[in-house]
MMTF fields as JSON, N, C-alpha, C and O atoms, coordinates in Angstrom:
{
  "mmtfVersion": "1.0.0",
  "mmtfProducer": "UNKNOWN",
  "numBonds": 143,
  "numAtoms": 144,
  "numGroups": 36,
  "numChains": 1,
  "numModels": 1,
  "chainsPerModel": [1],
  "groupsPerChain": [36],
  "chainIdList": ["A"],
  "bondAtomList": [4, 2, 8, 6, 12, 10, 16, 14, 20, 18, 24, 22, 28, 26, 32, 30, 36, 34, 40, 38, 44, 42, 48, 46, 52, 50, 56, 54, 60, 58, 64, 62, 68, 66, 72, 70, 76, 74, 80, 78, 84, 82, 88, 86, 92, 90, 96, 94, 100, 98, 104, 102, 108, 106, 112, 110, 116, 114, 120, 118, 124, 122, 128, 126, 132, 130, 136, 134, 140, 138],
  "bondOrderList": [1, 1, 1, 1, 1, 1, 1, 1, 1, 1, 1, 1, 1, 1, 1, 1, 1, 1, 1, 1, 1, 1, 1, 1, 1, 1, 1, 1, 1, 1, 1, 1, 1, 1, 1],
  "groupList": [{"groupName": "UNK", "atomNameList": ["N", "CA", "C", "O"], "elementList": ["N", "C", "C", "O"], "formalChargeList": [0, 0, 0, 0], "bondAtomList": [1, 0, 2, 1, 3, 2], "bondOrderList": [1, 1, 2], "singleLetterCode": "X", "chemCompType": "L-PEPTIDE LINKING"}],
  "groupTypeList": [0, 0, 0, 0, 0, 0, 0, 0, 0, 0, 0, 0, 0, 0, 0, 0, 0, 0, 0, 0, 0, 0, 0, 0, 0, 0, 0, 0, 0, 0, 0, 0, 0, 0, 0, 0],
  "groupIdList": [1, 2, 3, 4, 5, 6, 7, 8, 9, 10, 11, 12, 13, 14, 15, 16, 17, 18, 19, 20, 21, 22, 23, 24, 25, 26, 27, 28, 29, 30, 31, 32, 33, 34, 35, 36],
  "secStructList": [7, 7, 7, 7, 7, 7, 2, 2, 2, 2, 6, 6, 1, 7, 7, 6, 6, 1, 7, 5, 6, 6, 6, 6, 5, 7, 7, 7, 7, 4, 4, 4, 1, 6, 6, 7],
  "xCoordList": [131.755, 130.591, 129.71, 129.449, 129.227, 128.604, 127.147, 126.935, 125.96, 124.579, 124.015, 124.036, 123.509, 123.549, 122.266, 121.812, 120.913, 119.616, 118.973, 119.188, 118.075, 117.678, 116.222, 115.649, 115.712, 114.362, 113.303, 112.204, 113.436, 112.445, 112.357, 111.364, 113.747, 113.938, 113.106, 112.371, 113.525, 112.81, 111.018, 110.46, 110.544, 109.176, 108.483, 107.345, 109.455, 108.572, 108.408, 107.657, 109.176, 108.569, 107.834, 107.487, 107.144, 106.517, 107.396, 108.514, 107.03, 107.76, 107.258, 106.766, 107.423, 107.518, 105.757, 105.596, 104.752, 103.542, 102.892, 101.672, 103.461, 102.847, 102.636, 102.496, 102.606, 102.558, 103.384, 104.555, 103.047, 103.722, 103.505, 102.511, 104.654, 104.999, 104.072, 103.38, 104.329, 103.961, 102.438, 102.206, 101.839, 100.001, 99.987, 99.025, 100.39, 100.52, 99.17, 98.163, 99.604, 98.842, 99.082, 99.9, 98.205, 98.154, 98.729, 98.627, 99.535, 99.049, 98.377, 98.381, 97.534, 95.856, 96.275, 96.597, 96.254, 96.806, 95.341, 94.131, 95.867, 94.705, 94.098, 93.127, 93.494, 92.556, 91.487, 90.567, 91.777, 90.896, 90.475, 89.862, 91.072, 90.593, 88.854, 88.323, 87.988, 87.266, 86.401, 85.435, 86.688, 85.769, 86.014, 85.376, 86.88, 86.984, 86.039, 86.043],
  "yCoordList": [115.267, 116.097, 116.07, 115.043, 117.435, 117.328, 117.686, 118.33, 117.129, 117.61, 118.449, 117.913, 119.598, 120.705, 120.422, 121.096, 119.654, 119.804, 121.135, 121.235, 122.168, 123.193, 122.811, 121.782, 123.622, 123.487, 123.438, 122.94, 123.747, 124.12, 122.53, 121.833, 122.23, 120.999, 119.832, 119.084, 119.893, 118.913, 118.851, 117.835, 119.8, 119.888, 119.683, 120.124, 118.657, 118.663, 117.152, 116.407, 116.714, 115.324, 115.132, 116.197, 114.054, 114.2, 113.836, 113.345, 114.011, 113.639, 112.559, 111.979, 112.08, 110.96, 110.17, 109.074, 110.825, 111.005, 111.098, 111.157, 111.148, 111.681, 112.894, 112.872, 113.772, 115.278, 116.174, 116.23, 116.764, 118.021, 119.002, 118.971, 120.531, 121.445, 121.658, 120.912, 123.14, 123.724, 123.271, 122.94, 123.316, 122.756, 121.508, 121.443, 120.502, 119.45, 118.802, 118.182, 119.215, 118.598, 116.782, 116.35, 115.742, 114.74, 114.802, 115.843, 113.391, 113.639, 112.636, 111.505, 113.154, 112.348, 112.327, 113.333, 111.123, 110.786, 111.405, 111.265, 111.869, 112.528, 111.824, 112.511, 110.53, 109.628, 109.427, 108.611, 110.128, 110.175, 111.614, 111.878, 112.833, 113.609, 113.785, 114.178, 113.423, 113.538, 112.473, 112.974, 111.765, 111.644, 111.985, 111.808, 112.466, 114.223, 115.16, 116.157],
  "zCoordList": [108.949, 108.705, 109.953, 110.58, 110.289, 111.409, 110.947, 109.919, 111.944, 111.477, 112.466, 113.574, 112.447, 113.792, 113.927, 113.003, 114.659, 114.573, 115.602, 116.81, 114.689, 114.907, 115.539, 115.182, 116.411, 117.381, 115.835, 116.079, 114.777, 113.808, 113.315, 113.11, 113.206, 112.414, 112.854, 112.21, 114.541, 115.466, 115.03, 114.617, 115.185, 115.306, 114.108, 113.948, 112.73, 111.688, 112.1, 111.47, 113.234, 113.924, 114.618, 115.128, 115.129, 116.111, 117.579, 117.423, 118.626, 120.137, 120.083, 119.115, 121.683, 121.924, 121.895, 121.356, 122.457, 122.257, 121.259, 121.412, 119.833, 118.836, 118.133, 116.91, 118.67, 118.306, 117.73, 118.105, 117.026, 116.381, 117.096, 117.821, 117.101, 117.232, 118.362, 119.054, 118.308, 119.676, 120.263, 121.426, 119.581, 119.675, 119.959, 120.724, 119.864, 119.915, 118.764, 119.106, 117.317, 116.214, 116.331, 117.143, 115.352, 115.315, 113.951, 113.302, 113.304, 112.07, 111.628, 112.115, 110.314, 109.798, 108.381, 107.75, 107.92, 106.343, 105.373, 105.547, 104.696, 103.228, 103.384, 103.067, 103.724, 103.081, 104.659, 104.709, 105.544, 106.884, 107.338, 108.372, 106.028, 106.053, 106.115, 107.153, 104.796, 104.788, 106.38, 106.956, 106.607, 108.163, 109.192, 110.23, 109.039, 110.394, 110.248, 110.969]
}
């Protein structure tokens, strides 16, 4: 079985830095929402 990883697939990770997709989002757990 082979697993083909797609550019879409990649970007529900973050890189090496932390970041998501093209913008370079952070991610912030529900509970640090509200002190943003």
């Amino acid at each position: 079985m082979s697993v083909k990883l797609t550019e879409e697939m990649l970007k529900a990770f973050p890189d090496a830095r932390g970041h998501f997709g093209d913008f370079g989002g952070r991610f912030v757990s529900e509970t640090l929402m509200d002190s943003l």
